[in-house]
N, C-alpha and C positions, 0 to 999 in steps of 0.2 A: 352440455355444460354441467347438470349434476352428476355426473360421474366424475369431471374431475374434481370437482368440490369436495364429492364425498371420499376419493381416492386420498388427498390431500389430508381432509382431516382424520380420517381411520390411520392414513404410515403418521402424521406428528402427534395424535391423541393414542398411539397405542402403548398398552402396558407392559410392552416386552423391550423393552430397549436395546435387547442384543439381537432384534430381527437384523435380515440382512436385507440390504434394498435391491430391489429389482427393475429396472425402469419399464413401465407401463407400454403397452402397444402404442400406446394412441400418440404416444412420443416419437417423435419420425427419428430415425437412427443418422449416425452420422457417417462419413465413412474416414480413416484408418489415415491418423497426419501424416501429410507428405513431407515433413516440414517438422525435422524437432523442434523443442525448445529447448532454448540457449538462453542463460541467464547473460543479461546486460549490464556490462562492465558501465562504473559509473561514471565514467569520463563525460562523455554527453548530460547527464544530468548536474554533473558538475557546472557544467559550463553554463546551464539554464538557469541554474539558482541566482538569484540578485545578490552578488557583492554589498548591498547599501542594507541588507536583513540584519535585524538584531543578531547575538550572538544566545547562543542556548542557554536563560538565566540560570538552571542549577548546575551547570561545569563550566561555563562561559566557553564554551567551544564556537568559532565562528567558520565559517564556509571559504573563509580565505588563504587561513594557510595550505587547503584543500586547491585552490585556483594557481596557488603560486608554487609548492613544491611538487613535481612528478612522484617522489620517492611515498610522496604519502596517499596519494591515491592510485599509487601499487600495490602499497600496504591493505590499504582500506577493499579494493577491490578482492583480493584472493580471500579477504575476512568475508566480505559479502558473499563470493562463489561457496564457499564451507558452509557459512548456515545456511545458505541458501538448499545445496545438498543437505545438510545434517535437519532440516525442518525446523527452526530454531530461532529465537529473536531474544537476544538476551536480555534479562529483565530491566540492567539498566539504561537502556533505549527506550524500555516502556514507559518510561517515567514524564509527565508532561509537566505545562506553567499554565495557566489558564491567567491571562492579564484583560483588565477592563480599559477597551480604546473608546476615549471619548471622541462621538462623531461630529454635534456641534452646540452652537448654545448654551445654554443655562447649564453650569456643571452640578448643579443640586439637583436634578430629575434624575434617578435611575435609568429612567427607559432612555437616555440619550448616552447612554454606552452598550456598545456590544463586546463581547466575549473573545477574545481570539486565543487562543491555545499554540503553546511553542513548542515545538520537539525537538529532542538531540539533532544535529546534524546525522549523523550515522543512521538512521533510524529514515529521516527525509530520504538518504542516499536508496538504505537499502528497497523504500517502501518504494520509492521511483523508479528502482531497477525492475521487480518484481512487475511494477503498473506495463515498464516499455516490453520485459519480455512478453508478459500474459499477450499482451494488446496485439505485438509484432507475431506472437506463435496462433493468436485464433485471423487473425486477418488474413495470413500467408498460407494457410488450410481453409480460410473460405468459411470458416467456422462463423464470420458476420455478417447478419444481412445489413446491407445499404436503407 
């Protein structure tokens, strides 16, 4: 065990930050996907999101005109397939609402609210597609253990 410890902290405490990493022996190797990855169109994710979610408070974008026209989550998908290739998450998706949901009781205690944070729709879609491909490309190469 101290060798992986000291492995660990010598590659993130070193002073060269343009080393290049090399994976360690002791790392068992994998072998070669059988199984590319394919980024997942958000239709499915579409259909998981709850209709009854607020709408995104700094553009008021809501997930429903997304449910009911085809034409925009054709739109929205070939935008997702491009950043997804181009590495990419445009800045205004990055942008959150952090709102305080009172859970019960006495509304003067601070501690009886907690914190929930609201994202673009676009941003939910794209981060979901990324979750189902990651998930579907290490499971179908065996890449998770049970």
């Amino acid at each position: 065990m101290e060798n992986h410890t000291s492995f660990f902290w010598y590659f993130f405490c070193s002073q060269n930050p343009s080393k290049g990493f090399s994976i360690p022996g002791w790392i068992p190797s994998l072998p070669q996907p059988s199984v590319p990855y394919n980024v997942t169109t958000p239709t499915k994710v579409i259909c998981r999101i709850k209709a009854s979610g607020p709408p995104y408070p700094l553009n008021k974008i809501s997930i429903i005109p997304f449910k009911r026209y085809p034409y925009l989550r054709t739109y929205i998908t070939k935008v997702i397939c491009i950043l997804s290739m181009m590495g990419i998450i445009p800045d205004e998706w990055k942008q959150s609402c952090t709102v305080l949901d009172h859970k019960k009781h006495d509304t003067y205690e601070p501690g009886k609210f907690r914190p929930i944070t609201l994202e673009s729709i676009p941003l939910k879609l794209f981060t979901s597609c990324v979750h189902d491909s990651l998930f579907s490309f290490l499971s179908s190469n065996s890449y998770l253990e049970h």
